[in-house]
C-alpha positions as CSV (number, residue, x, y, z in Angstrom):
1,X,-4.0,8.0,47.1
2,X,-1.1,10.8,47.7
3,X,-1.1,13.2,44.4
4,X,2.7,12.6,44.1
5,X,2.4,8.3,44.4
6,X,-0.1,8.9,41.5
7,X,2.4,10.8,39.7
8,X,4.8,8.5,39.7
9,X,2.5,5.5,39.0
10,X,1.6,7.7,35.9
11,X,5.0,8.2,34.5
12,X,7.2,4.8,35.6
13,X,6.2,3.0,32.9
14,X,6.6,5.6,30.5
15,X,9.7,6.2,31.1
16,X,11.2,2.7,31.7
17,X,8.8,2.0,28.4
18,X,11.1,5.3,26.5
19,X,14.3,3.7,28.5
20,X,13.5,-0.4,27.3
21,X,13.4,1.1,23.4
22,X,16.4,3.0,23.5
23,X,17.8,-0.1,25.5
24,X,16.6,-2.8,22.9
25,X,17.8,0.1,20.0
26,X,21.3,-0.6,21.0
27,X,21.6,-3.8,19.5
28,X,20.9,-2.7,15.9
29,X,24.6,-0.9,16.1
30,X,26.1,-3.7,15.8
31,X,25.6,-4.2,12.0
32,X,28.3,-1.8,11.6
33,X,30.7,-4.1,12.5
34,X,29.7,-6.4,9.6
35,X,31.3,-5.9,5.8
36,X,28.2,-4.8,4.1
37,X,27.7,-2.2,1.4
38,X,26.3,1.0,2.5
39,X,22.7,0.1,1.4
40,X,22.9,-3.4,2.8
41,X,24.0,-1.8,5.9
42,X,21.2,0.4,6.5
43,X,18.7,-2.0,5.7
44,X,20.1,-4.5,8.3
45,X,20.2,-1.0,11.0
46,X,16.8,-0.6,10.2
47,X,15.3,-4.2,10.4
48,X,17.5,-3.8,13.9
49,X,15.5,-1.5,14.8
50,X,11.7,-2.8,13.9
51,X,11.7,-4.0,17.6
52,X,12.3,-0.8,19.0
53,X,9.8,1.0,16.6
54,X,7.1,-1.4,18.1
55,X,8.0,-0.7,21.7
56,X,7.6,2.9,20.8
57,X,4.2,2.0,18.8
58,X,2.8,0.0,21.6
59,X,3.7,2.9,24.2
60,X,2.2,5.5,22.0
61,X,-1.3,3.7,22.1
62,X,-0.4,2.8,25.8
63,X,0.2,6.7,26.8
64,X,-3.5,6.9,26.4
65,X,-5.1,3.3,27.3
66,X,-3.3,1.9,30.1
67,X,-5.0,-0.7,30.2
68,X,-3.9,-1.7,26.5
69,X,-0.3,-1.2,27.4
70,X,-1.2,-3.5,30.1
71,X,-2.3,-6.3,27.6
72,X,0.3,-5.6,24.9
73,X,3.3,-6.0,27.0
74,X,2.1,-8.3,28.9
75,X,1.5,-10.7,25.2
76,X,5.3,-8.7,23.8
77,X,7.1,-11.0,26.1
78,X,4.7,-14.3,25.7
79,X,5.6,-13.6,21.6
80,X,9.0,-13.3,22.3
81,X,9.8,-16.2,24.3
82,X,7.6,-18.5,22.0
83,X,9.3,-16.7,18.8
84,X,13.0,-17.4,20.2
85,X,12.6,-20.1,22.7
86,X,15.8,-22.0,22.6
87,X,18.0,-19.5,20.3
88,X,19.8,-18.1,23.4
89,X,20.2,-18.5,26.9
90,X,17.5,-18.1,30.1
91,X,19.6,-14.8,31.2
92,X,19.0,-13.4,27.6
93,X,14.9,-14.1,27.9
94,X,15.4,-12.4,31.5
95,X,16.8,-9.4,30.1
96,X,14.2,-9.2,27.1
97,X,11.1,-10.0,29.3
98,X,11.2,-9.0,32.7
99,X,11.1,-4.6,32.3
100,X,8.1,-5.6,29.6
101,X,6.0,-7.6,32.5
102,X,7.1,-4.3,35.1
103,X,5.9,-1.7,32.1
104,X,2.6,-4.2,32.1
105,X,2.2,-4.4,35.6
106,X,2.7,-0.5,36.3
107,X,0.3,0.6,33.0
108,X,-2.2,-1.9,34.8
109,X,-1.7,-0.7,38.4
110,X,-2.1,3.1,36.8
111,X,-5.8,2.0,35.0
112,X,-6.8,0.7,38.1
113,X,-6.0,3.9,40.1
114,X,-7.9,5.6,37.5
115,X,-10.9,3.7,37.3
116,X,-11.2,4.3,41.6
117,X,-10.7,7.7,41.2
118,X,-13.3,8.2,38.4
119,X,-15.6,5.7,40.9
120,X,-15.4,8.4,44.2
């Protein structure tokens, strides 16, 4: 394959994996809005953020091992929908689940590439 396509298939998921956390660590800013003490506060801002902290977890041991970020979020959406089913609507599920099955299907596609070019 074309240096450049392998680049690419190299850092897509990586960076929609960096762009999904930052997207998902949105959502803890909203317990500022609530009347909580300053304490209370930041421990609410930081159990926002757990989610986020395991996207970023998951990608670190991805960067290396595709084909474990393959696996892992490929199963992050499975969790997510069995975890929540019902608590919101099909668009939120969308929204939560479909970059994780790209960032899976890109970390697998890269392992693959990998694997022929190790096998010429």
């Amino acid at each position: 394959m074309n240096k450049s396509i392998n680049n690419i298939l190299f850092w897509a998921p990586r960076i929609l994996c960096i762009i999904f956390a930052l997207f998902t660590a949105i959502f803890a800013i909203d317990v500022f809005n609530e009347d909580y003490s300053f304490w209370k506060t930041i421990l609410a801002f930081v159990m926002h953020l757990i989610p986020s902290g395991i996207i970023v977890l998951v990608l670190i041991v991805s960067w290396r091992w595709d084909w474990i970020g393959g696996i892992l979020f490929m199963a992050m959406p499975i969790f997510y929908i069995y975890w929540a089913w019902g608590r919101f609507p099909i668009s939120v599920y969308l929204i939560m689940c479909l970059p994780m099955v790209l960032i899976s299907i890109l970390f697998f596609i890269n392992w693959k590439i990998k694997i022929d070019l190790q096998n010429k």
